[in-house]
Every structure is written in C-alpha cells, then in structure tokens.
C-alpha positions as CSV (number, residue, x, y, z in Angstrom):
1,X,-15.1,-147.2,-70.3
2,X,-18.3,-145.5,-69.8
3,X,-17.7,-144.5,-66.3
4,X,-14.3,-143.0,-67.5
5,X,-15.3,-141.1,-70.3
6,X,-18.2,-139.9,-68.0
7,X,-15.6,-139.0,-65.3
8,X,-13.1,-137.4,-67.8
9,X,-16.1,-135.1,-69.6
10,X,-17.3,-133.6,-66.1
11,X,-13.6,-132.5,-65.4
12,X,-13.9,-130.4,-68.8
13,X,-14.7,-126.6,-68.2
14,X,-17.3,-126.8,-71.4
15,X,-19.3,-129.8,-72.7
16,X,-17.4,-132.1,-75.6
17,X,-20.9,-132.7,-76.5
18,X,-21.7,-129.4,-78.0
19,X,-20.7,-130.6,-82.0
20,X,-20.5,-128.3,-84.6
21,X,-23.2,-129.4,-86.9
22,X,-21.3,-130.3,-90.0
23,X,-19.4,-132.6,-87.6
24,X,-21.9,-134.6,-86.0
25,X,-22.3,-137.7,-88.8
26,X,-18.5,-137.4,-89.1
27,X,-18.0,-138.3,-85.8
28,X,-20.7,-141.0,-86.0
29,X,-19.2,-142.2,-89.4
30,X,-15.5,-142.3,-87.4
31,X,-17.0,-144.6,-84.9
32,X,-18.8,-147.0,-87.0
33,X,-16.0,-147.6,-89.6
34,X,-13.3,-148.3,-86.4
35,X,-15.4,-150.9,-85.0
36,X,-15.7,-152.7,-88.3
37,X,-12.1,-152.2,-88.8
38,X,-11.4,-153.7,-85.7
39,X,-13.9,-156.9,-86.3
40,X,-12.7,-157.3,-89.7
41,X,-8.9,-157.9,-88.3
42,X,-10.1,-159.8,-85.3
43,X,-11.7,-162.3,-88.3
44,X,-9.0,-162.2,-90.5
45,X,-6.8,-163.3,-87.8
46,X,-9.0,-166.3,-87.2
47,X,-8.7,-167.5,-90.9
48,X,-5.3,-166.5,-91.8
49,X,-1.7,-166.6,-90.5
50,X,-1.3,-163.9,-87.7
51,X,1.7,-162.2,-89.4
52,X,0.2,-162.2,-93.0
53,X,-3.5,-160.9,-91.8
54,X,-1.5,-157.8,-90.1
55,X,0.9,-157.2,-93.1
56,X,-2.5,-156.6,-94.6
57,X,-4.4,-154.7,-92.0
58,X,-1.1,-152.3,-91.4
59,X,-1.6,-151.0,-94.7
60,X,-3.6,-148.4,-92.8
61,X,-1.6,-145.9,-92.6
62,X,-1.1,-145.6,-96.9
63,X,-4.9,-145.6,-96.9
64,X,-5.3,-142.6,-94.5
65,X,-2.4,-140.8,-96.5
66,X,-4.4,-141.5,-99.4
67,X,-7.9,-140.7,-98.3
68,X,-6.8,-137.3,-96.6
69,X,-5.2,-136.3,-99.6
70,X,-7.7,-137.3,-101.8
71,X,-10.8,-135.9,-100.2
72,X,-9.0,-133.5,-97.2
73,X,-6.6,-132.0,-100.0
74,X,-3.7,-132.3,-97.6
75,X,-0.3,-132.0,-100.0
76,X,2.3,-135.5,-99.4
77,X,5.4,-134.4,-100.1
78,X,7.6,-137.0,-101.5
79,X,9.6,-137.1,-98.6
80,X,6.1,-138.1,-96.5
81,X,5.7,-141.2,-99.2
82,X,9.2,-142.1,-98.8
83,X,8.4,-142.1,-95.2
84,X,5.7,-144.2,-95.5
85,X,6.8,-146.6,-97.7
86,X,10.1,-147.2,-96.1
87,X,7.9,-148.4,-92.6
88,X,6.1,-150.3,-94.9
89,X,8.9,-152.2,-95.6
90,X,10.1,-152.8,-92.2
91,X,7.1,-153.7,-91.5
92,X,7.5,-156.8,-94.5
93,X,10.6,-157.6,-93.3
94,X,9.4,-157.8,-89.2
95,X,6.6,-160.1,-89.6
96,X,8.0,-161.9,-93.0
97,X,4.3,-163.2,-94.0
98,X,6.1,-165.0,-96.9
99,X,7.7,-167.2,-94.6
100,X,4.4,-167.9,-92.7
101,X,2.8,-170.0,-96.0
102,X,1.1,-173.5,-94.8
103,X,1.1,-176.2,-98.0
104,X,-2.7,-177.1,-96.4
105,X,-4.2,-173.7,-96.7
106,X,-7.9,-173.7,-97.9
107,X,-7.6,-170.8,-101.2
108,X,-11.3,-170.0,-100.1
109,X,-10.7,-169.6,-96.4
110,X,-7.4,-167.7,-97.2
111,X,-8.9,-165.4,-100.1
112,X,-11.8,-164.7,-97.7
113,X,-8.7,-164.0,-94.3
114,X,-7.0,-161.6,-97.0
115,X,-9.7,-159.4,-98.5
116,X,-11.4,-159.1,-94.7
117,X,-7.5,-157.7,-93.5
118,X,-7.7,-155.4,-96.7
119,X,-11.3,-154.1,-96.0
120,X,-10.2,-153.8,-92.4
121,X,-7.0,-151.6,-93.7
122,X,-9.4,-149.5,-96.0
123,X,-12.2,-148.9,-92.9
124,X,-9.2,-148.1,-90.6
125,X,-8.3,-145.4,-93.1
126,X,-11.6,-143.9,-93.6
127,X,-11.9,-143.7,-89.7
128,X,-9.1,-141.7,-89.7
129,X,-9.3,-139.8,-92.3
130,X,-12.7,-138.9,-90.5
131,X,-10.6,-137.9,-87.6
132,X,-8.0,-135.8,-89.7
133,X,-11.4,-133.8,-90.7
134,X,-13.3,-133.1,-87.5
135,X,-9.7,-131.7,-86.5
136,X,-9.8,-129.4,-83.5
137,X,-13.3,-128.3,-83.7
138,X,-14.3,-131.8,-81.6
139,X,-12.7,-132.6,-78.4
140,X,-9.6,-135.2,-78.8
141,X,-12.1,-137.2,-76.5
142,X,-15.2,-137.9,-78.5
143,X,-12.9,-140.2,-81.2
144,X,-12.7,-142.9,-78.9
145,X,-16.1,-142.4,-77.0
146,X,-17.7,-142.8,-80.6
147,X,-15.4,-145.6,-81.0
148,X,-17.2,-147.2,-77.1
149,X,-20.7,-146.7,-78.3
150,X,-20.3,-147.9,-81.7
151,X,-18.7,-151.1,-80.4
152,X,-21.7,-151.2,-77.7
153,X,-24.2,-151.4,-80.7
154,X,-22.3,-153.3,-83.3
155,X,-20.3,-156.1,-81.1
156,X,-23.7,-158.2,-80.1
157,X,-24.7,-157.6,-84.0
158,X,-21.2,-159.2,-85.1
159,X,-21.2,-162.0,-82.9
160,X,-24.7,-162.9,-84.0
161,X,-23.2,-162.8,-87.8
162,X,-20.7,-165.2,-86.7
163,X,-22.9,-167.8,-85.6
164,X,-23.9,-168.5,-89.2
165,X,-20.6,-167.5,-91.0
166,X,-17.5,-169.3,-92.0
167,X,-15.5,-167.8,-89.2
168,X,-14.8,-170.5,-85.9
169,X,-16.8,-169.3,-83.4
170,X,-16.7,-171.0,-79.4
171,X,-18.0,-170.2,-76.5
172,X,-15.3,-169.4,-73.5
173,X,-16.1,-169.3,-69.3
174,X,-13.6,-166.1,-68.5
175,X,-11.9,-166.7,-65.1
176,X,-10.6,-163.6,-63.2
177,X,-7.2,-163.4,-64.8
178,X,-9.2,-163.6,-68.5
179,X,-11.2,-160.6,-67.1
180,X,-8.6,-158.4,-66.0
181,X,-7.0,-158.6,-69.3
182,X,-9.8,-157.7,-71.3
183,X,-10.3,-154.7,-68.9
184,X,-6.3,-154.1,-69.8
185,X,-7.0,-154.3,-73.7
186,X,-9.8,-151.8,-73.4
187,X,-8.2,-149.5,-71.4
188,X,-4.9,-149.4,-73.4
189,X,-7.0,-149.2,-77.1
190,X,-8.6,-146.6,-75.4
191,X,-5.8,-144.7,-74.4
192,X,-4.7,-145.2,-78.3
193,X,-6.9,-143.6,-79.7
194,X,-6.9,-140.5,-77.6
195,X,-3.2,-140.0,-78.7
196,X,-3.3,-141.0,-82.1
197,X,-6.5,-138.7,-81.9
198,X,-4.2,-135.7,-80.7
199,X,-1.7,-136.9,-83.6
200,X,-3.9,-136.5,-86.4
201,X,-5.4,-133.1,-85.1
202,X,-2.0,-131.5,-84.9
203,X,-0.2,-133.1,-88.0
204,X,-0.7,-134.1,-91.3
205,X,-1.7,-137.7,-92.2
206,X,1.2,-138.3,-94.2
207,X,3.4,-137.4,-91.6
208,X,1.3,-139.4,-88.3
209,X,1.3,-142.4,-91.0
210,X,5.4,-143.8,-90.3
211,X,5.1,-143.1,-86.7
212,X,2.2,-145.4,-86.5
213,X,4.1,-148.2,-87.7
214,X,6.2,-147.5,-84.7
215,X,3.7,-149.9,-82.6
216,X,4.8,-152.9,-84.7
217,X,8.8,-152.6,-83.6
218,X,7.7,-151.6,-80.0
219,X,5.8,-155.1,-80.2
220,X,8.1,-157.2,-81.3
221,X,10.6,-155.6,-78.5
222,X,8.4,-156.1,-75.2
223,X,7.7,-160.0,-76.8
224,X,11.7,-160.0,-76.1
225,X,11.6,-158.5,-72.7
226,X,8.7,-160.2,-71.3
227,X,8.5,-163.2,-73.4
228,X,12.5,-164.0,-73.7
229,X,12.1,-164.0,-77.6
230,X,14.7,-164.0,-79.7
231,X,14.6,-161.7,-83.0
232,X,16.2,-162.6,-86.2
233,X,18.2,-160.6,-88.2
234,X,15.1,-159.5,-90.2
235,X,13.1,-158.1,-87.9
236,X,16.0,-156.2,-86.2
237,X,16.6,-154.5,-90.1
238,X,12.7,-153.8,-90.3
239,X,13.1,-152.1,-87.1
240,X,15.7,-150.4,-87.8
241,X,14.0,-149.2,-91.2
242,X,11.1,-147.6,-89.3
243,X,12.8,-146.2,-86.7
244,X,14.9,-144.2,-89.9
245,X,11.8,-143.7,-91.3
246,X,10.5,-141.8,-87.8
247,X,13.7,-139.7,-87.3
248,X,14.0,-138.6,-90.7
249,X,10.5,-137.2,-90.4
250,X,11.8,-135.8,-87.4
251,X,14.7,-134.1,-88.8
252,X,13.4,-132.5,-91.8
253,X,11.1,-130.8,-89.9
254,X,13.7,-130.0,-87.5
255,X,15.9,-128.6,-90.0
256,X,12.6,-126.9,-92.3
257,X,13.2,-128.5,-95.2
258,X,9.2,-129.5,-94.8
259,X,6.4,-128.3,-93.1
C-alpha cells in the first residue's frame, strides 16, 4: 500500500502533502478513529453473531448524518432521514440479527460484542465526519493513506491488547492463497475509501449515508453468484428497501425538489 500511495502521489502535478494547517490534526484524527473503527468490528465479530455485530456497526452512516450536522452545520432534510432510515431498515430485514439469537450466549461476552459494534459505529462516524470537514482542501488521497499509517502504528499495539483481553486470539501459518487474499482485502478497503472519500467531498452526509448501505445488498448478491446462495424472501425486501431508498435520493435531486 505504501508503494501505491507513493506511486500514485508522484503522478500528481502538486504535492498532497502540502495540508492546510487547520487540517493537519483532522486528517490525523480521521486516521486514528478508522483504524479503531475497524478493530472494534473485527472484535465484535469474534464475540458476537456476524449478522447482529454488523446490524450494529452499520449504524454508521446515522452517526455521520448526525455528527456532520451537529458540528459541520450541514441541514438533513427530512427526505435525507427518511432516506436513511428506510436503508436502515433493509438493512434489519437483510441480515435478521433477531433470528441469529443462540440460548448459550454468555450476557458478558455478548454485552461486551454489542457495545464494541456500537463504539465501532460511533468512531466510523467521527472518521467521517472528519472527512466531510477537510472537504476539498486535502487531496481525496490522503483519507486512506492516513488510514495505512494509522493502521501501521496501531495494528502491532491491538494485537498486543489482545493477548491479555477477553477476545480469542490464535496464532495462524498463512499459505500463499491466505496471502493473496489479504493483499485483495487491502487493496479493495483501499480503493473504498478513496471513493467514499470523493463521496463525502462532493455531497452531503445525509445524502452519501443510504448509498452506503448499498454495500450490504451488493454483498448478499455476489454470496449468490459465487457462493450459490439462496436468499429468502427477507433479504430480497431489505434489498429492495435500499435500493428505493438510493433512487429516491436520486430522483429528488433529479427533479430539484432538494439540493
């Protein structure tokens, strides 16, 4: 990632590294609350049912609305919380984290999975909301390179933290195959970023916020294609809840009824 980023920032015509001043802990704060983000879903996954740890942590995109409007005095129309809201609940009825209950669950391990999912929403939000400020004044590219070098300093500190936590921690020999995909996950969350990056510098939070939910259905469609799952009838309604949500976004702006 470092050799891209380096490759990418000597094609530019001026350095991305020239920060306006007010900017400079902003992009540092943006960095250091996506990593933790990140390491607090990772953990809640480990303690907590898949689908009811990301029911959690996809409240991200109500916590950026939030945030922006709260500190960033962006307006949210009600048609942008209707937007919202309505992915929100496709996103309920997609993963259906009610239905994913186990009789043996531990309340302190399960507490513990839920409020590290929340955290990990909030964080999410604060990152970008911290992206929503910096705006166009940094380059679309320093997000995610803050993103590299925050995970650079704070992984080895994590893993360390694991060792004497609660969470299960192992030890795994990665084969070829186990390498490539890592390379895969970093190049795609990279790749992420940069767009949802370009997003937030060109539209309002409330408005990126639906889209981003978008990721969830897209998900749930490639586990058909490549894994020959079949969907129920609830997660072909949630679906088709926040691709509504999307288009009608889409056409109110179309049509000027917001801006």
């Amino acid at each position: 990632m470092f050799l891209a980023f380096t490759f990418a920032f000597s094609r530019l015509k001026e350095s991305p590294f020239n920060l306006p001043r007010q900017h400079r802990w902003t992009l540092a704060f943006r960095g250091f609350f996506g990593v933790i983000s990140n390491m607090l879903s990772i953990t809640a996954i480990k303690l907590i049912a898949l689908t009811k740890s990301q029911v959690i942590y996809w409240t991200i995109p109500i916590f950026t609305a939030v945030f922006a409007n709260k500190f960033l005095g962006e307006r949210i129309t009600q048609y942008d919380w209707a937007a919202v809201f309505l992915a929100f609940s496709g996103i309920i009825l997609i993963t259906n984290p009610f239905g994913a209950a186990k009789l043996d669950e531990d309340p302190f391990i399960e507490n513990t999975g839920v409020i590290c999912s929340l955290l990990g929403a909030v964080t999410g939000g604060m990152a970008f909301t911290a992206v929503k400020k910096m705006g166009k004044e940094v380059h679309y590219l320093m997000s995610p390179w803050s993103w590299c070098i925050a995970n650079f300093i704070l992984a080895p500190i994590f893993t360390a933290v694991q060792r004497v936590s609660l969470v299960p921690h192992q030890f795994h020999v990665y084969n070829g195959y186990d390498v490539i995909l890592i390379l895969g996950i970093s190049v795609f969350m990279v790749l992420n970023m940069t767009f949802a990056t370009l997003a937030y510098q060109n539209e309002k939070a409330g408005r990126v916020s639906p889209i981003a939910y978008s990721q969830i259905f897209i998900v749930a469609i490639l586990d058909v294609v490549i894994f020959g799952t079949s969907l129920s009838w609830n997660q072909w309604l949630g679906g088709a809840i926040i691709v509504f949500s999307n288009l009608s976004i889409s056409m109110l702006k179309c049509f000027e009824i917001i801006k």
